[in-house]
C-alpha positions as CSV (number, residue, x, y, z in Angstrom):
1,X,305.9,228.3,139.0
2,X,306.0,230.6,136.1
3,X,309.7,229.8,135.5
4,X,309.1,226.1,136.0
5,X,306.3,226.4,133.2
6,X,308.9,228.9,130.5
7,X,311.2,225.8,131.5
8,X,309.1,223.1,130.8
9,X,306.1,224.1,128.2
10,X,303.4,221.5,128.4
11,X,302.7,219.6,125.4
12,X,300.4,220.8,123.2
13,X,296.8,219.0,123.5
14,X,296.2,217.0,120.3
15,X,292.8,217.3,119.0
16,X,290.9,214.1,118.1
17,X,290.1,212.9,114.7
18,X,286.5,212.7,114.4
19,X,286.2,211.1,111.4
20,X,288.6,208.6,111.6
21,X,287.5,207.6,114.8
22,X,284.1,206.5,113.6
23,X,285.7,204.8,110.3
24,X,287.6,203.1,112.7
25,X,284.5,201.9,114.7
26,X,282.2,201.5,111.8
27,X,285.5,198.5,110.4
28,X,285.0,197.3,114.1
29,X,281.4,196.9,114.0
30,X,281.0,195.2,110.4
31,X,283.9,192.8,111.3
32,X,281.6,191.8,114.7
33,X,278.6,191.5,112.3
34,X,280.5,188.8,109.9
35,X,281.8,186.8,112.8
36,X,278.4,186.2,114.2
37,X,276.9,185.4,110.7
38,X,279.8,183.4,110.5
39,X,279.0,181.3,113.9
40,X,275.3,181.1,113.2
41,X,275.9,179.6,109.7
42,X,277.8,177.0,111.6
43,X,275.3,176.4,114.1
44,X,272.8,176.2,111.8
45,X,274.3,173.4,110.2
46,X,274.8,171.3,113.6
47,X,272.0,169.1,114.9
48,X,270.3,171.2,117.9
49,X,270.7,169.6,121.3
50,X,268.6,168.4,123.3
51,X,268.1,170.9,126.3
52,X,269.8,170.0,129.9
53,X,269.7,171.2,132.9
54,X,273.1,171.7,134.7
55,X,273.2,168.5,137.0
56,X,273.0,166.8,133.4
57,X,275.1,169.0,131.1
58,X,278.1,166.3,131.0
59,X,275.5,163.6,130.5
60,X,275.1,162.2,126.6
61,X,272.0,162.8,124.8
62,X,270.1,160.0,124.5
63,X,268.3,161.5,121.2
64,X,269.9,159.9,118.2
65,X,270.4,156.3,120.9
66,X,266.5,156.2,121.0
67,X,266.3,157.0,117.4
68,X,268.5,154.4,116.3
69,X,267.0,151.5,118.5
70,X,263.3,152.6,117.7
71,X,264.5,151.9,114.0
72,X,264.8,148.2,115.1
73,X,261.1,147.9,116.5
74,X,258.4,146.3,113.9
75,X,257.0,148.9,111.4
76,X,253.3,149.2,111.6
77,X,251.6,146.7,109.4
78,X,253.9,144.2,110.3
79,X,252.8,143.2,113.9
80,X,254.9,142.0,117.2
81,X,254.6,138.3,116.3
82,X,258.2,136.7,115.2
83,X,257.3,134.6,111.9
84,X,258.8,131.2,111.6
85,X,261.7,131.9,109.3
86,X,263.0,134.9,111.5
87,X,262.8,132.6,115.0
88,X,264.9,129.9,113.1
89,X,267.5,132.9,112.0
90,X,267.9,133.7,115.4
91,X,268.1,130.4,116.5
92,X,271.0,129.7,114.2
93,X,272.7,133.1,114.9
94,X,272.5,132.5,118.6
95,X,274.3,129.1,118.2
96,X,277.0,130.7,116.0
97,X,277.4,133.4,118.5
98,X,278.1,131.4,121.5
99,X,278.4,127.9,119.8
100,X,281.9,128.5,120.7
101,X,281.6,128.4,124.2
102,X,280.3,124.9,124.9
103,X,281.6,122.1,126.4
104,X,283.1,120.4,123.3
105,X,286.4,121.4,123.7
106,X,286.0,124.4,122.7
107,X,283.9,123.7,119.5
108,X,281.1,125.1,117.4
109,X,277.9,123.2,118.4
110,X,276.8,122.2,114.9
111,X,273.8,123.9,113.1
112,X,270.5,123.3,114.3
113,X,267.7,120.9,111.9
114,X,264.5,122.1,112.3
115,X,262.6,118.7,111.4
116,X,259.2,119.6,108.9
117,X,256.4,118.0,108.2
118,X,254.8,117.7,104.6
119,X,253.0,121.3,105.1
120,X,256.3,123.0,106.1
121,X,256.1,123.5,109.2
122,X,258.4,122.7,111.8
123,X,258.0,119.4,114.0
124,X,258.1,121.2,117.2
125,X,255.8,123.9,116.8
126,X,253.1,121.1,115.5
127,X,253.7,119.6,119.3
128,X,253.1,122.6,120.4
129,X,249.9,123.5,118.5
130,X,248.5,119.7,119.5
131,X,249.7,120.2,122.8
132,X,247.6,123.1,122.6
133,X,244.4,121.7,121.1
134,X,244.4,118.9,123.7
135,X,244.5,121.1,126.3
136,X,241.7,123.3,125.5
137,X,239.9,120.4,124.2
138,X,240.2,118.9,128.0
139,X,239.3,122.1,129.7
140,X,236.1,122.4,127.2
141,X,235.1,119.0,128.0
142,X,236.0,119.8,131.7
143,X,233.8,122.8,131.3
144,X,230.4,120.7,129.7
145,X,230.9,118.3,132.3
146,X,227.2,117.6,133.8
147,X,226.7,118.4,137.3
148,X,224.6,116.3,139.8
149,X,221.9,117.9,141.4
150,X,221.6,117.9,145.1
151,X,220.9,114.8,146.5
152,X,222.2,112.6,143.2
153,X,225.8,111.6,142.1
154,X,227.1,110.8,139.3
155,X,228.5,107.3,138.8
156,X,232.0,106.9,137.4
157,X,232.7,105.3,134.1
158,X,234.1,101.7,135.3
159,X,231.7,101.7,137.7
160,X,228.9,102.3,135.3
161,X,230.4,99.7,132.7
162,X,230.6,97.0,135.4
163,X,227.1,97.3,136.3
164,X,226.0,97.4,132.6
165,X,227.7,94.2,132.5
166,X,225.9,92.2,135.2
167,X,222.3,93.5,134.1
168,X,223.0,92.2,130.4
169,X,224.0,89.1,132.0
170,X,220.6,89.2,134.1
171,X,218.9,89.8,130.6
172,X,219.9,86.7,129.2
173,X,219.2,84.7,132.4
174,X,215.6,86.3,132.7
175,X,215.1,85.8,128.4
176,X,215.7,82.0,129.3
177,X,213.4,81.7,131.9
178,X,210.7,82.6,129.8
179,X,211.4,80.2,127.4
180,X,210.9,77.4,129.8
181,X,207.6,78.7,130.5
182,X,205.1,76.0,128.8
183,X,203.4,76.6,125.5
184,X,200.1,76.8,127.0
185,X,199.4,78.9,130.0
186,X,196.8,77.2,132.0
187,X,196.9,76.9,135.7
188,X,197.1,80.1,138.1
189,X,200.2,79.3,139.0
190,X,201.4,79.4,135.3
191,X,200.2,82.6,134.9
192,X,201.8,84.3,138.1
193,X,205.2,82.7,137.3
194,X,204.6,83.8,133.6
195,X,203.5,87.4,134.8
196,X,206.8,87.6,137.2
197,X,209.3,87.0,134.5
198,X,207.7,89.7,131.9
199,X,208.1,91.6,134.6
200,X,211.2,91.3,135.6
201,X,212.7,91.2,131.6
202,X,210.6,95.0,131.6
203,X,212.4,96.0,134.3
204,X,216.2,94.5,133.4
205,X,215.1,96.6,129.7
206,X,214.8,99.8,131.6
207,X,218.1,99.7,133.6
208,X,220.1,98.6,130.6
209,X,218.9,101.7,128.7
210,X,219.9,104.1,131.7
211,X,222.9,102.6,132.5
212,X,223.9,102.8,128.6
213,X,223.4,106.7,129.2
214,X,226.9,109.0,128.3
215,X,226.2,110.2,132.0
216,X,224.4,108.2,134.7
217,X,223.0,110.1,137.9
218,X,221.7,108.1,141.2
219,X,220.6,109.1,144.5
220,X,223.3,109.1,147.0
């Protein structure tokens, strides 16, 4: 072993360099500090996403979708109602959308006419308002209808109007018959006949002013 070492020295241990080793590190270190300036500069710049979890990290963020389709809703002030002139847009940009499509050989339907009346306003939507008006106007009237108490109904119109009829008819009969009567009223008899036909003429007054009620009620 000594002659193996005289034969071949060992080679001679270098000592290490301090000082260059930590310039060497200090270089590394600032050039690890400007990269990640570098990236969070970037970053910075980029809009932040929306956190995920991992079953939806290779789903799109819907952020910037909603954004852009909540810029189409009605500002506030403005209400949801669609005015007249924007339904009549729509109209028109629906038919030249899929006017193409119909079954005139392949030809544009031809624009729509909104017919208006003298205040402006379009002939449909004044059918619709007196549509409207009649409805409720029926449903009111519906609604103030009179009931019949227990034990009484109330007669139908054409019924009531028929019967009117006939007890006018009686009136003038009955008006007549008193006329006829003599001038002077002397004898019992004269004066029971006289007495029956005042009576009845009362009595024909009476049902002509119920039956020319709005709303006649009899027992039934």
């Amino acid at each position: 072993e000594g002659a193996n070492e005289l034969l071949r020295p060992r080679a001679p241990v270098q000592l290490r360099n301090h000082a260059k080793e930590n310039v060497r590190l200090m270089r590394e270190k600032e050039r690890q500090m400007r990269g990640k300036q570098i990236m969070e500069s970037q970053a910075a710049q980029l809009p932040k996403e929306v956190f995920k979890l991992r079953q939806f990290s290779e789903a799109k963020s819907r952020l910037f979708h909603d954004v852009k389709s909540n810029s189409n809703l009605p500002r506030p002030g403005q209400g949801g109602d669609m005015c007249v002139a924007d339904f009549e847009a729509e109209v028109e940009e629906l038919i030249r959308k899929h006017g193409k499509e119909g079954k005139d050989g392949g030809k544009p339907l031809p624009k729509q006419a909104f017919v208006k009346d003298a205040d402006n306003c379009p002939a449909y939507i004044r059918k619709m308002k007196e549509a409207k008006a009649d409805e409720e106007e029926r449903a009111e009237a519906e609604h103030n209808k009179p009931r019949a108490p227990p034990g009484f109904r109330i007669l139908p119109a054409q019924e009531v109007k028929e019967t009117l009829t006939l007890l006018n008819a009686k009136h003038v009969e009955l008006e007549k018959e008193f006329q006829r009567l003599p001038l002077k009223i002397e004898t019992d008899g004269q004066k029971r006949r006289q007495t029956a036909v005042l009576d009845k003429i009362d009595a024909s007054s009476k049902a002509i002013a119920l039956f020319s009620r709005p709303t006649v009620m009899v027992e039934g």
